[in-house]
Structure formats: C-alpha cells, structure tokens
KEFI-437474 format. One record per residue: residue in one letter; z negated, x, y of N, C-alpha, C, O in turn. Coordinates in steps of 0.2 Angstrom, whole numbers, plus 5000, padded with zeros to 4 digits. Example, Ala and Ser with C-alpha at 12.3 -4.5 7.8 and 13.67 -1.06 7.14 Angstrom:
REM residues 2
+----+------+------+------+------+------+------+------+------+------+------+------+------+
! aa !   nz !   nx !   ny !  caz !  cax !  cay !   cz !   cx !   cy !   oz !   ox !   oy !
+----+------+------+------+------+------+------+------+------+------+------+------+------+
!  A ! 4961 ! 5066 ! 4972 ! 4961 ! 5062 ! 4978 ! 4961 ! 5066 ! 4984 ! 4958 ! 5071 ! 4983 !
!  S ! 4965 ! 5064 ! 4989 ! 4964 ! 5068 ! 4995 ! 4961 ! 5064 ! 5000 ! 4960 ! 5067 ! 5006 !
+----+------+------+------+------+------+------+------+------+------+------+------+------+
//
This chain:
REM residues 140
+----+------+------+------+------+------+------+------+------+------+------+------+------+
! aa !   nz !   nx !   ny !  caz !  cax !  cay !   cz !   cx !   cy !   oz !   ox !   oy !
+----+------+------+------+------+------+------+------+------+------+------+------+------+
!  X ! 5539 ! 4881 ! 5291 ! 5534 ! 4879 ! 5286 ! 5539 ! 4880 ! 5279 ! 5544 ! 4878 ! 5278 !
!  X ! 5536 ! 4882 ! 5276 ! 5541 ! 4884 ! 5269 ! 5538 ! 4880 ! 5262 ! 5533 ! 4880 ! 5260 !
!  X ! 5545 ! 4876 ! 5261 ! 5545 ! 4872 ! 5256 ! 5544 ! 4872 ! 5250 ! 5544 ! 4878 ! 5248 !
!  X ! 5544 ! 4866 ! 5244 ! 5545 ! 4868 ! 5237 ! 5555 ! 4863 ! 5236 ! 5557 ! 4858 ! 5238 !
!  X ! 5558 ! 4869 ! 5233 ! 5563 ! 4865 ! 5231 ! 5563 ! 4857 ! 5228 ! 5559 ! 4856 ! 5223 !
!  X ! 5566 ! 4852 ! 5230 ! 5568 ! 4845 ! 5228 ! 5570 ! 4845 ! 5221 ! 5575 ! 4848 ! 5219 !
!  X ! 5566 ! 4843 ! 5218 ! 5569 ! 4844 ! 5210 ! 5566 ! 4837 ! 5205 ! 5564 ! 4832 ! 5206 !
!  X ! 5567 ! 4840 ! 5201 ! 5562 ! 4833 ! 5195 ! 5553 ! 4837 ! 5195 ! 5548 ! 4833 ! 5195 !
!  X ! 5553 ! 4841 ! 5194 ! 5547 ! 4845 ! 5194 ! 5548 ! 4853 ! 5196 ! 5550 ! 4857 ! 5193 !
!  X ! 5544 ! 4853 ! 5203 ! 5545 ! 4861 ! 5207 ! 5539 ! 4866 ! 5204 ! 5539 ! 4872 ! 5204 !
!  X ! 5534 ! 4861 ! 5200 ! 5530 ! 4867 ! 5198 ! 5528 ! 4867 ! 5189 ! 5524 ! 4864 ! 5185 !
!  X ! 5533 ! 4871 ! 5188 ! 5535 ! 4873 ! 5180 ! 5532 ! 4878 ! 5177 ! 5534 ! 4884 ! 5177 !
!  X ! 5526 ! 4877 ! 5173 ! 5521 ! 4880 ! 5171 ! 5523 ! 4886 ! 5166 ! 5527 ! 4884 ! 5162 !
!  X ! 5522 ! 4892 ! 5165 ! 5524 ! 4898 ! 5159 ! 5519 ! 4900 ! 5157 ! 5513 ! 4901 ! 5160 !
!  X ! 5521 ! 4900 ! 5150 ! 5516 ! 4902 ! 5145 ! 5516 ! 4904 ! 5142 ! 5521 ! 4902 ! 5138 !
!  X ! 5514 ! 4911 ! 5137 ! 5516 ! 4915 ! 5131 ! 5511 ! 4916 ! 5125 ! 5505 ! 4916 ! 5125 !
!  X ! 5515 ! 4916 ! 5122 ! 5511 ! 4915 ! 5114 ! 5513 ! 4922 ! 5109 ! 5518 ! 4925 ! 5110 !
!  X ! 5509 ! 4922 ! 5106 ! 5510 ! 4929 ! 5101 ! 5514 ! 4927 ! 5097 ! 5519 ! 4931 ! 5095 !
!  X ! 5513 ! 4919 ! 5093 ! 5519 ! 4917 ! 5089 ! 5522 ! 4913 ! 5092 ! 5520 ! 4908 ! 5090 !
!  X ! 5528 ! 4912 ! 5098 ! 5530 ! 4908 ! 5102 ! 5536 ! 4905 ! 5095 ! 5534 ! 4899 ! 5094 !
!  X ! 5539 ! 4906 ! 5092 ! 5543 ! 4899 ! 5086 ! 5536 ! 4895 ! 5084 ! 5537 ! 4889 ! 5085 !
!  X ! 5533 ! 4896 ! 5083 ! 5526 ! 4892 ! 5079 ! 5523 ! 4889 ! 5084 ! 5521 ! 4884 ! 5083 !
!  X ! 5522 ! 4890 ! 5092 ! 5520 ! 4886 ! 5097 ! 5525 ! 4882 ! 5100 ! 5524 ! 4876 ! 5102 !
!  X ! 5533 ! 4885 ! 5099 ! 5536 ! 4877 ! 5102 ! 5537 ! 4873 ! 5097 ! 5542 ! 4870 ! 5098 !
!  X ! 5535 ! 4873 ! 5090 ! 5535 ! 4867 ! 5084 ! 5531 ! 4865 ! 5086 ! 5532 ! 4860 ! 5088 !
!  X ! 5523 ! 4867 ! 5086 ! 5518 ! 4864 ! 5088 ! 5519 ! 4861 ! 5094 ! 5520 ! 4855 ! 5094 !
!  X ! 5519 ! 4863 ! 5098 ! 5521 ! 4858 ! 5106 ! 5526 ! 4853 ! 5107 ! 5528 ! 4850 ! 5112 !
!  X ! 5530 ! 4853 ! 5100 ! 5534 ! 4845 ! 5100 ! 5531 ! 4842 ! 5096 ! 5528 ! 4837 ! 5098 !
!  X ! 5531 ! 4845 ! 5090 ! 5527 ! 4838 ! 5083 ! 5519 ! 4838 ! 5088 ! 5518 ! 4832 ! 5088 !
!  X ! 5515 ! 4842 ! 5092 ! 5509 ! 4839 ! 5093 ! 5510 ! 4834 ! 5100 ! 5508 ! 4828 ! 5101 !
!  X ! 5513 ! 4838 ! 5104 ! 5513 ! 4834 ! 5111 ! 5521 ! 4832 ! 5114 ! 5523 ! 4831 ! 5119 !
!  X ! 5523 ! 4830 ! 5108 ! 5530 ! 4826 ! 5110 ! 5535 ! 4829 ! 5117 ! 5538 ! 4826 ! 5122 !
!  X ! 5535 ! 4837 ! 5115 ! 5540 ! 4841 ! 5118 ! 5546 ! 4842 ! 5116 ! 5548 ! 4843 ! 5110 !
!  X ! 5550 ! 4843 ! 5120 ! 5558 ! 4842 ! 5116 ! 5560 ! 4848 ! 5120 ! 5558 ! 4850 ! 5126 !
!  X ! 5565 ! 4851 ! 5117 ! 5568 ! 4859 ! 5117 ! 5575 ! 4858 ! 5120 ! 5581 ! 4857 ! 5118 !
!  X ! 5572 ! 4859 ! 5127 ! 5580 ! 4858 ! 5131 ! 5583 ! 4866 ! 5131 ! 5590 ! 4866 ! 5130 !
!  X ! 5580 ! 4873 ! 5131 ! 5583 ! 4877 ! 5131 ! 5579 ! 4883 ! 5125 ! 5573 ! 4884 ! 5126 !
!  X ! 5583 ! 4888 ! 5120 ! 5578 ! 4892 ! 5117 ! 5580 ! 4899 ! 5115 ! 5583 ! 4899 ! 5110 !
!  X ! 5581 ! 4904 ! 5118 ! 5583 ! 4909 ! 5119 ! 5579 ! 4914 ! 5113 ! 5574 ! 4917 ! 5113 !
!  X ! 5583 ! 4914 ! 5108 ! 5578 ! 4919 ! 5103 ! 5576 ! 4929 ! 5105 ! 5579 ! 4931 ! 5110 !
!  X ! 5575 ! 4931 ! 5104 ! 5572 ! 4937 ! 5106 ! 5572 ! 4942 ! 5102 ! 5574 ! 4938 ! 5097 !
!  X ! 5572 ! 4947 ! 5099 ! 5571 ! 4951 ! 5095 ! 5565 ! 4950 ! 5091 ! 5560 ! 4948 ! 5094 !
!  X ! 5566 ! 4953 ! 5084 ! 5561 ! 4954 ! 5079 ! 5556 ! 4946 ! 5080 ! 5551 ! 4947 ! 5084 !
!  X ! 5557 ! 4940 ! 5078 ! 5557 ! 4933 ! 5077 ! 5553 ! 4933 ! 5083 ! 5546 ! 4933 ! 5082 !
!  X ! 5556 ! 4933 ! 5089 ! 5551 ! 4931 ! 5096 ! 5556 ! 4927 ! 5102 ! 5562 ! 4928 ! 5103 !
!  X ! 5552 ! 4923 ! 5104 ! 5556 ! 4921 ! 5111 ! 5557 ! 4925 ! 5118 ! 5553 ! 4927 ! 5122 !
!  X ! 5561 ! 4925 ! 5119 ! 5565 ! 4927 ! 5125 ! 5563 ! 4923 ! 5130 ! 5561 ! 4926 ! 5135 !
!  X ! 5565 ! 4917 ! 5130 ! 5565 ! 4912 ! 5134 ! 5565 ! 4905 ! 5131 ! 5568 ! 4903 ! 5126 !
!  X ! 5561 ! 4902 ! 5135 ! 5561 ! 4893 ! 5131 ! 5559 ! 4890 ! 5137 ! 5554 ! 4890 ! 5140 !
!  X ! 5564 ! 4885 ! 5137 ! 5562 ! 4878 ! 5142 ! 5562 ! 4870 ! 5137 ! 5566 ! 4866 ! 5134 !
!  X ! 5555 ! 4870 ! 5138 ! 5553 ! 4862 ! 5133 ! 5552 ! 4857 ! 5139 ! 5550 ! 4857 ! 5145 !
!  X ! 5552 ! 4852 ! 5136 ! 5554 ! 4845 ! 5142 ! 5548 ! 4839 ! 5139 ! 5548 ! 4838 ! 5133 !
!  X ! 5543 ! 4835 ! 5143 ! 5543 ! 4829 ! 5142 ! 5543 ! 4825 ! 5146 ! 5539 ! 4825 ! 5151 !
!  X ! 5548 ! 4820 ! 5146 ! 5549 ! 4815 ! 5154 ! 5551 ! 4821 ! 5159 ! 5555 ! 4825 ! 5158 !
!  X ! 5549 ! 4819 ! 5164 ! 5549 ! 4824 ! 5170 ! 5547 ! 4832 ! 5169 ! 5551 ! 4836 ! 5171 !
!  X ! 5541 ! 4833 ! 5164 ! 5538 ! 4838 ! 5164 ! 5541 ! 4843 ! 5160 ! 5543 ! 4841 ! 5154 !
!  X ! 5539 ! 4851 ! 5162 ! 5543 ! 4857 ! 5159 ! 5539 ! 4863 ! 5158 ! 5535 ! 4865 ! 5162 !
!  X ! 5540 ! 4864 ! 5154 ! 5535 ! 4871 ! 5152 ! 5538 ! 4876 ! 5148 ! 5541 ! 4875 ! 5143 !
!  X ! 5541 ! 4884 ! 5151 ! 5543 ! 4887 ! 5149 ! 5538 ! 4892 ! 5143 ! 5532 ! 4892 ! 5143 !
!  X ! 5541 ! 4894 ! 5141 ! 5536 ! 4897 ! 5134 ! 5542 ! 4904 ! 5133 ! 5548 ! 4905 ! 5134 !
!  X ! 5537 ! 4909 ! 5132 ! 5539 ! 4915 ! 5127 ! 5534 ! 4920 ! 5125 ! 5529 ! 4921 ! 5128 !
!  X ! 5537 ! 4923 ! 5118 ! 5534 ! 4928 ! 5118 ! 5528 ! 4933 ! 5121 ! 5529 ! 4934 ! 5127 !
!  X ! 5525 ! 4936 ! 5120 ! 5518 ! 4941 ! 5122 ! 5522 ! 4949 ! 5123 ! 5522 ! 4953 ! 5118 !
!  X ! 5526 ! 4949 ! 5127 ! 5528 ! 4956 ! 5129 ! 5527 ! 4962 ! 5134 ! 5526 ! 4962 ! 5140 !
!  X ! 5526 ! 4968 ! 5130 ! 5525 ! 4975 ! 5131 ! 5528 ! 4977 ! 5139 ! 5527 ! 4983 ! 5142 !
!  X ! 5531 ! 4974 ! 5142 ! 5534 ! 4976 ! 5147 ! 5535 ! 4972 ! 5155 ! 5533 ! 4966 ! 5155 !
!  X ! 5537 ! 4973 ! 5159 ! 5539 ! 4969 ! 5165 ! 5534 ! 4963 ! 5164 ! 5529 ! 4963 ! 5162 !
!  X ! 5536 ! 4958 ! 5166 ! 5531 ! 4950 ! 5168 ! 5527 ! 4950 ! 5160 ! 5521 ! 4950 ! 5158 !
!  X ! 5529 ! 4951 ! 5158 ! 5525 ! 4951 ! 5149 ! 5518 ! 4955 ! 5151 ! 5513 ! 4953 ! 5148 !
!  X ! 5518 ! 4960 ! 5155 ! 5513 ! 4963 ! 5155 ! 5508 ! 4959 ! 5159 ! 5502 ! 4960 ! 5158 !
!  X ! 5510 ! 4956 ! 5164 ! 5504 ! 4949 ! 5168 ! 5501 ! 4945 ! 5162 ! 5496 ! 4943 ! 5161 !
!  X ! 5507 ! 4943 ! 5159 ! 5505 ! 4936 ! 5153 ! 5501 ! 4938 ! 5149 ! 5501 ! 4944 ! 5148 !
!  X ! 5496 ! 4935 ! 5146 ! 5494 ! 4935 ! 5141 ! 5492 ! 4929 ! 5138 ! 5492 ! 4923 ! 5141 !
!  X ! 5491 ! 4929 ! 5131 ! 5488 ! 4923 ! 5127 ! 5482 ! 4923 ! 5128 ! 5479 ! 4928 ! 5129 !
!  X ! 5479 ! 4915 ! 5129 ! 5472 ! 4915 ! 5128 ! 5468 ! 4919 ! 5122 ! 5463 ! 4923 ! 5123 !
!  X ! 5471 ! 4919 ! 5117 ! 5468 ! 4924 ! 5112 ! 5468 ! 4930 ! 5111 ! 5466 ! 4932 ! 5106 !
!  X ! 5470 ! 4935 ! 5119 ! 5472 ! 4939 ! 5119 ! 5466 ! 4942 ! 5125 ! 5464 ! 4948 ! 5125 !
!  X ! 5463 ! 4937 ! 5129 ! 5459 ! 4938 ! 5133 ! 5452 ! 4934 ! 5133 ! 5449 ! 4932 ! 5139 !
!  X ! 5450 ! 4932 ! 5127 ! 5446 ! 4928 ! 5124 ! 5444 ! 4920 ! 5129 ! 5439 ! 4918 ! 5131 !
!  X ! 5450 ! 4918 ! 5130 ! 5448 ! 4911 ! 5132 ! 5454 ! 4910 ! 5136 ! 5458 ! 4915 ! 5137 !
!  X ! 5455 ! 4904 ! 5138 ! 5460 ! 4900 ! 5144 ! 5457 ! 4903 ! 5150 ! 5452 ! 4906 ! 5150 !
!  X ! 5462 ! 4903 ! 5157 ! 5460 ! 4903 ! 5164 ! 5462 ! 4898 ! 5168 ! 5461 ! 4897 ! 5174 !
!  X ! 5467 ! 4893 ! 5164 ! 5468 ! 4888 ! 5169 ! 5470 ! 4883 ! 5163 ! 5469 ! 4884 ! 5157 !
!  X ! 5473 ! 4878 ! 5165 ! 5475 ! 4873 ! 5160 ! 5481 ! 4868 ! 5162 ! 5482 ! 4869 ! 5168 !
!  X ! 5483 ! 4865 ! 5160 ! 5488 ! 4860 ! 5161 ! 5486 ! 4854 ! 5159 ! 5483 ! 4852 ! 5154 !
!  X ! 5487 ! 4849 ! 5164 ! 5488 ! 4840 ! 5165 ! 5494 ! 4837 ! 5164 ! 5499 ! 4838 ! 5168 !
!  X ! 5494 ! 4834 ! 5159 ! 5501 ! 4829 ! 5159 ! 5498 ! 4823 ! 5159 ! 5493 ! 4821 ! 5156 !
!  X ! 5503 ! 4818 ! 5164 ! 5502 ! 4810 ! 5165 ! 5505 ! 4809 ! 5158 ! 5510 ! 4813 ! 5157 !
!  X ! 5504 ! 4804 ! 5153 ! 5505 ! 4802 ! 5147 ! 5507 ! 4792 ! 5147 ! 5502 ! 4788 ! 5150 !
!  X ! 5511 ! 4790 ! 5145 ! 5510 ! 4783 ! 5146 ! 5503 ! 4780 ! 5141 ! 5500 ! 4774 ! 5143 !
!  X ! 5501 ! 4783 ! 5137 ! 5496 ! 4779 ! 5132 ! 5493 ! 4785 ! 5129 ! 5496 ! 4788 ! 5124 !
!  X ! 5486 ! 4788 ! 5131 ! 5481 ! 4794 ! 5131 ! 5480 ! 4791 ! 5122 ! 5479 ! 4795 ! 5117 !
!  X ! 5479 ! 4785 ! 5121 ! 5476 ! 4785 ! 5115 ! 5481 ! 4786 ! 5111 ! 5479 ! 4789 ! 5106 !
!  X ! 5488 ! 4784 ! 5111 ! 5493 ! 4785 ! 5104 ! 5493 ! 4792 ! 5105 ! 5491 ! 4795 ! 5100 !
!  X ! 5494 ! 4796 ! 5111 ! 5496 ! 4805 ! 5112 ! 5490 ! 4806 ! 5110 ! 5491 ! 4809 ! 5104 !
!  X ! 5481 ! 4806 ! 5110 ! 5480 ! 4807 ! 5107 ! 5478 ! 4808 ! 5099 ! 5475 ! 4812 ! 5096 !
!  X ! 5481 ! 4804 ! 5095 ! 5481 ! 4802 ! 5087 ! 5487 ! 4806 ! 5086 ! 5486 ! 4811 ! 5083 !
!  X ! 5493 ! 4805 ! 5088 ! 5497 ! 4812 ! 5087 ! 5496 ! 4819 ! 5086 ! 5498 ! 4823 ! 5081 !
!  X ! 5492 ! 4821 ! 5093 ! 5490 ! 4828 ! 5095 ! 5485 ! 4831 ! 5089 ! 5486 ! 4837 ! 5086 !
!  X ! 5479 ! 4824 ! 5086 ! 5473 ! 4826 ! 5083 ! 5477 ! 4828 ! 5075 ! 5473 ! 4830 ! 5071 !
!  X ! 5483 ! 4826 ! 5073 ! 5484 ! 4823 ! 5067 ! 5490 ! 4828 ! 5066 ! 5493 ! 4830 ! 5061 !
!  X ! 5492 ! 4832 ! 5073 ! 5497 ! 4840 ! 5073 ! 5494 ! 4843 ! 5071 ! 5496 ! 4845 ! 5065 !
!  X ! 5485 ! 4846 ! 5072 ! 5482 ! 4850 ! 5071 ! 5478 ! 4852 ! 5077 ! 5473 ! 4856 ! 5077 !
!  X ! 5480 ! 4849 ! 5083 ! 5477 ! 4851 ! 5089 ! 5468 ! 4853 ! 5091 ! 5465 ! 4848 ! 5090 !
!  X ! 5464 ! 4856 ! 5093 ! 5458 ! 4855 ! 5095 ! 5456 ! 4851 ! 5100 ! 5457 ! 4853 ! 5106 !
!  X ! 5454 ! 4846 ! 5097 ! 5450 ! 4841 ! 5103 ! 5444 ! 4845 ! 5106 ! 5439 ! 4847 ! 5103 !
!  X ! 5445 ! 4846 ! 5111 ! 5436 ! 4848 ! 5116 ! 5433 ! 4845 ! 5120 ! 5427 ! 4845 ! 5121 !
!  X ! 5437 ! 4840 ! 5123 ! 5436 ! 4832 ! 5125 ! 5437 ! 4827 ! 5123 ! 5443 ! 4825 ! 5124 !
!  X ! 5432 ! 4823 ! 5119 ! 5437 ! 4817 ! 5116 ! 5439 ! 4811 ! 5122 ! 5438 ! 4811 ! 5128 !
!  X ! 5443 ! 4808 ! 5119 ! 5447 ! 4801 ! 5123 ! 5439 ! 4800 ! 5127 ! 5434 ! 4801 ! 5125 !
!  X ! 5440 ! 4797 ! 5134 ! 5437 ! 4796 ! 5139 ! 5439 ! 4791 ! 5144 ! 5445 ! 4791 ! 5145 !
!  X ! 5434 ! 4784 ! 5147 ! 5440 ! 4782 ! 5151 ! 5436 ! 4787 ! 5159 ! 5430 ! 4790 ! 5159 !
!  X ! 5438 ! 4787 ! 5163 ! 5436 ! 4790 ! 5170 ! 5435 ! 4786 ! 5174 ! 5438 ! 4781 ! 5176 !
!  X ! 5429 ! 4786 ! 5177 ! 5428 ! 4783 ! 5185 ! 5433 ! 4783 ! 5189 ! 5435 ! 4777 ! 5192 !
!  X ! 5435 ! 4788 ! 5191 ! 5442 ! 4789 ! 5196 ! 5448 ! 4783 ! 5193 ! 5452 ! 4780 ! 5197 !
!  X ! 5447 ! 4782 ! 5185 ! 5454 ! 4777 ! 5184 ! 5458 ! 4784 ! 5180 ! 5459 ! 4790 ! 5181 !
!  X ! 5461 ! 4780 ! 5174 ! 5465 ! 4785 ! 5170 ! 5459 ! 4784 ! 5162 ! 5454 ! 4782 ! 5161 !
!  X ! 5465 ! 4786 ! 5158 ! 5460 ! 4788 ! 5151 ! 5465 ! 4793 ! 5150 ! 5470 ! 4794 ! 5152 !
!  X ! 5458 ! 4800 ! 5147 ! 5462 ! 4806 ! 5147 ! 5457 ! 4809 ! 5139 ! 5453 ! 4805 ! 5136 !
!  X ! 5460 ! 4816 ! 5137 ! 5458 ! 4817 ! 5132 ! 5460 ! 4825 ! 5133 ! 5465 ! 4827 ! 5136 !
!  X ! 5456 ! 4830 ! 5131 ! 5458 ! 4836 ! 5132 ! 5456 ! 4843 ! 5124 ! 5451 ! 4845 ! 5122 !
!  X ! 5463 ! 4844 ! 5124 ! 5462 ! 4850 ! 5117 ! 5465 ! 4857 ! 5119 ! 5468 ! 4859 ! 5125 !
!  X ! 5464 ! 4861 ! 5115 ! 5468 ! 4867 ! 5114 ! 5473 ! 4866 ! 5109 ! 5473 ! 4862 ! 5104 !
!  X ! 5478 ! 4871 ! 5110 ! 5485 ! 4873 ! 5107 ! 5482 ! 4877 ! 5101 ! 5476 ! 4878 ! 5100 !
!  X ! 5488 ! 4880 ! 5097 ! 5487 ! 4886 ! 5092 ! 5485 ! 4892 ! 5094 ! 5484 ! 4897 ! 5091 !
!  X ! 5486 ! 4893 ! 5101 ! 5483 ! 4898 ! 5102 ! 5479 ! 4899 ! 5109 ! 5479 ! 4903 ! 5113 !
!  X ! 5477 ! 4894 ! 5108 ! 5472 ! 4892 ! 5116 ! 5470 ! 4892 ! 5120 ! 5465 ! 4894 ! 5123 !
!  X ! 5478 ! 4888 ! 5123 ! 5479 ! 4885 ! 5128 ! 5477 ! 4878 ! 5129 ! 5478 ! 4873 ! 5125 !
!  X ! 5474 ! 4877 ! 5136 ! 5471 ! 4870 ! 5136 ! 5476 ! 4865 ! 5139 ! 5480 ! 4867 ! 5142 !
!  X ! 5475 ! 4860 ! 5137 ! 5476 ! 4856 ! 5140 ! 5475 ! 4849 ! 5141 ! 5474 ! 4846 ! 5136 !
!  X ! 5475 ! 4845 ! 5145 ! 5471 ! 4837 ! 5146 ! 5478 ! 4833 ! 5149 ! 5481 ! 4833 ! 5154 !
!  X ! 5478 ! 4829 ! 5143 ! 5483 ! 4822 ! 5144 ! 5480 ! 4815 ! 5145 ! 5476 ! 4812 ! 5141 !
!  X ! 5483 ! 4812 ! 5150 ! 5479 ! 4807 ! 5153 ! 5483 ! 4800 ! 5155 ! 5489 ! 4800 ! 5153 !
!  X ! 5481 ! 4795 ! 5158 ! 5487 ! 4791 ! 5160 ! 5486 ! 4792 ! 5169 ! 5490 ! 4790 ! 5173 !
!  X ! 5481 ! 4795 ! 5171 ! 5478 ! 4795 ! 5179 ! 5484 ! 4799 ! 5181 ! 5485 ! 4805 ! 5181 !
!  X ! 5488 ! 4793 ! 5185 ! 5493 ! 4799 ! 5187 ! 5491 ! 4799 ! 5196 ! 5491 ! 4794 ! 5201 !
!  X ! 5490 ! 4806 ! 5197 ! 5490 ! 4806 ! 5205 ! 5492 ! 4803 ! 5211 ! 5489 ! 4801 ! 5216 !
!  X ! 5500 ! 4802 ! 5210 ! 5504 ! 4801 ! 5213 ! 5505 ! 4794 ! 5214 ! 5506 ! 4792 ! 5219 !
!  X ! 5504 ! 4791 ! 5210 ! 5504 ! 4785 ! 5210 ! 5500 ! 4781 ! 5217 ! 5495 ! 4782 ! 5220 !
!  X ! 5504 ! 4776 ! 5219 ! 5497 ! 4772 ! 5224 ! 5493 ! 4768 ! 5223 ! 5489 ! 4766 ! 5227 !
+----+------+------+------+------+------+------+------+------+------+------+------+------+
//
C-alpha cells in the first residue's frame, strides 16, 4: 500500500496567479500567511513561493507559458475556481474581520455549522476560494 510521506503537512496545495508578488501580499496581510521561501522569476514573476500558516503551506507562482505552467491556471483565466481550500483557523470571526478589511471577497458570510465549527468563505484577488473555519477534522 503506498503511503503519504510523514511530515507537518503531506498535502501542499499550488497555486498560480497572473500577479503572483501582489497575491503573496495579499495572502499575508489578508490570511495571516508568512513567506518561508520566495524565488523571484523573470520580468516581476514568481518562480517559486512557499508561504506558511501554523502547520499549513501553500506554494504559489506565476501563470506560466511552459511545462507545469501550462496545467495551472488562474481562476480568472478559466472563468471561475474548480476547487478550494480549508484552513482550520483558531478564531473564524477575528480571521474573518482581517480577511474582510485586506479586501477579501466574502461569498459566505461567518456561519456557525451543524456539524460544529464556525467558518467563513471568500475569494482571493484573483479568484481563488477559500473557507476558514475552526471545524477541525482531525480532532476527536
């Protein structure tokens, strides 16, 4: 049976943005992401970026003409999201009054859940989704 590597988090999401410097400003001042690695690229683009919150990582780059570039795209490149991201947040209502006050788009406001959890869900500057919540799975 084939495993996931033992790590802090095995499933590390990538993303690319048309203006990747202006999304990983956005994705600290908005969702309290911090820039553990950022690889600039030619003619003002990212190459490579790994941003951190707690446990969780999100690599980010540029919209590129070539190799894996040519799979990615921006939501606004293919008129809408196809998937989204979940982050466990300790307090949904402070993360959201930050995110809303970054410039974030709210498309779900704050909620609490039947299941347990309060979550809140927006898009990025270039429309990717996302839902931060306190419902953490794992938990017992």
């Amino acid at each position: 049976m084939l495993k996931a590597a033992t790590t802090k988090s095995p499933i590390v999401p990538c993303l690319t943005y048309r203006d990747a410097p202006a999304a990983i400003a956005f994705l600290c001042n908005a969702f309290g992401f911090e820039k553990k690695m950022v690889v600039p690229g030619e003619n003002d683009t990212i190459a490579h970026a790994e941003l951190v919150c707690g446990n969780a990582m999100v690599m980010v780059g540029s919209v590129k003409d070539n190799g894996y570039g040519q799979l990615m795209k921006s939501p606004r490149d293919v008129g809408g999201a196809t998937q989204s991201i979940y982050l466990v947040v300790a307090d949904a209502d402070a993360h959201h009054a930050q995110a809303k006050v970054a410039g974030a788009e709210i498309v779900i406001p704050l909620v609490t859940q039947d299941y347990g959890g309060r979550d809140y869900t927006c898009r990025d500057i270039e429309g990717h989704v996302w839902t931060f919540g306190t419902y953490d799975p794992w938990a017992s």
